[in-house]
C-alpha positions in Angstrom: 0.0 0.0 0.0 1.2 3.2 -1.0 2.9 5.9 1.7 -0.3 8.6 2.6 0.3 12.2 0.9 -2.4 14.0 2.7 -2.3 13.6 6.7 -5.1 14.7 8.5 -4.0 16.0 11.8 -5.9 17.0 15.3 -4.4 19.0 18.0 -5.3 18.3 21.5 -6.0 21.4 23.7 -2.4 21.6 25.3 -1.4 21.5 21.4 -3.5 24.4 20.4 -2.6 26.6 23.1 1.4 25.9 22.3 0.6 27.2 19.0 -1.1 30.1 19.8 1.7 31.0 21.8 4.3 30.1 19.5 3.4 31.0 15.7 5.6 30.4 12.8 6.2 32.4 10.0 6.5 28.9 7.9 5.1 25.9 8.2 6.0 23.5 10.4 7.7 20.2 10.0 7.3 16.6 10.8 11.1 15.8 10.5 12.5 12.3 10.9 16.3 11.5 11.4 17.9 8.3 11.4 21.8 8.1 12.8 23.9 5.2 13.1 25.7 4.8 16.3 28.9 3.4 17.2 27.5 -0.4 17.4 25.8 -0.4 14.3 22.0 0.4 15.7 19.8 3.0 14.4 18.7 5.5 16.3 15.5 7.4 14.9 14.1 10.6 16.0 11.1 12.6 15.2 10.4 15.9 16.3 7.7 18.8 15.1 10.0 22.0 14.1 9.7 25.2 12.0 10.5 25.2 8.4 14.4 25.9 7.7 15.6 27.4 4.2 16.9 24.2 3.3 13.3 22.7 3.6 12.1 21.8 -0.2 8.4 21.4 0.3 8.1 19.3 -2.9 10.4 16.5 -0.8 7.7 16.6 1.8 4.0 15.0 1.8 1.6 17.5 3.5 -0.2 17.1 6.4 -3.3 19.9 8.1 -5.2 20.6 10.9 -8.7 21.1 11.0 -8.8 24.8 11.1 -6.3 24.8 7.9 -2.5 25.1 9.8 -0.6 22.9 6.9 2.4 21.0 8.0 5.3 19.4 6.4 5.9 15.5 7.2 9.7 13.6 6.1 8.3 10.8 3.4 10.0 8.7 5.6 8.0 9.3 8.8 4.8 9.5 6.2 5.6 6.0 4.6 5.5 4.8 8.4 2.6 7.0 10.0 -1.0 6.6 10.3 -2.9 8.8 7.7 -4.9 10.8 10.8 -2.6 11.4 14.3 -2.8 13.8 16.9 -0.3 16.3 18.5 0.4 16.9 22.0 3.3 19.2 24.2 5.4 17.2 26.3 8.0 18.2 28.8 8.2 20.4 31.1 9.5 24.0 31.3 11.9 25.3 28.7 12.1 22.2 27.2 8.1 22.0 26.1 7.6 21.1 23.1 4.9 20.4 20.2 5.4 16.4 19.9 3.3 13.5 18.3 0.7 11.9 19.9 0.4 8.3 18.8 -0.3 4.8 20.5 2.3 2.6 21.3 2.0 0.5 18.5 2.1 3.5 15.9 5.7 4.6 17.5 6.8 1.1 17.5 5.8 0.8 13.5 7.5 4.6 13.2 10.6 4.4 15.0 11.4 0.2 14.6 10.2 -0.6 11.3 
């Protein structure tokens, strides 16, 4: 089955109020990293950040909120994601952030697979 282009996406209160508070002057993006470490295992991240200048939105499938808000998403995360997810903040202080909220079978598939 093919890789979703078009992600629906829902933002839980504590969501909606980060962005409020923190708007962007791009979009925002879904990005995915894999590294190698030392021992040969892959380490994968995902975190939600603004839109850098080296961001081609053609290498991206697009993702929205319900009011509109359109957001970027790595074809790698999207080839591993569910075609609706949520988002949520997590942590505490400074280091709050905008974050995916998915089961724990969704960031098994997205960060094991």
């Amino acid at each position: 089955m093919p890789a979703a282009t078009n992600f629906q996406l829902k933002a839980d209160a504590k969501a909606r109020e980060w962005l409020d508070l923190h708007p962007a002057a791009g979009l925002r993006v879904v990005a995915y990293d894999v590294h190698r470490c030392c021992g040969g295992g892959k380490i994968c991240q995902v975190k939600v950040r603004a839109q850098s200048g080296k961001d081609d939105p053609h290498e991206f499938a697009t993702g929205a909120l319900e009011d509109g808000t359109r957001f970027l998403i790595d074809r790698r995360a999207a080839a591993r994601l569910p075609s609706r997810f949520g988002l949520t903040v997590r942590g505490i202080g400074r280091l709050k952030h905008l974050d995916l909220d998915l089961d724990a079978d969704q960031w098994g598939t997205l960060l094991y697979d």
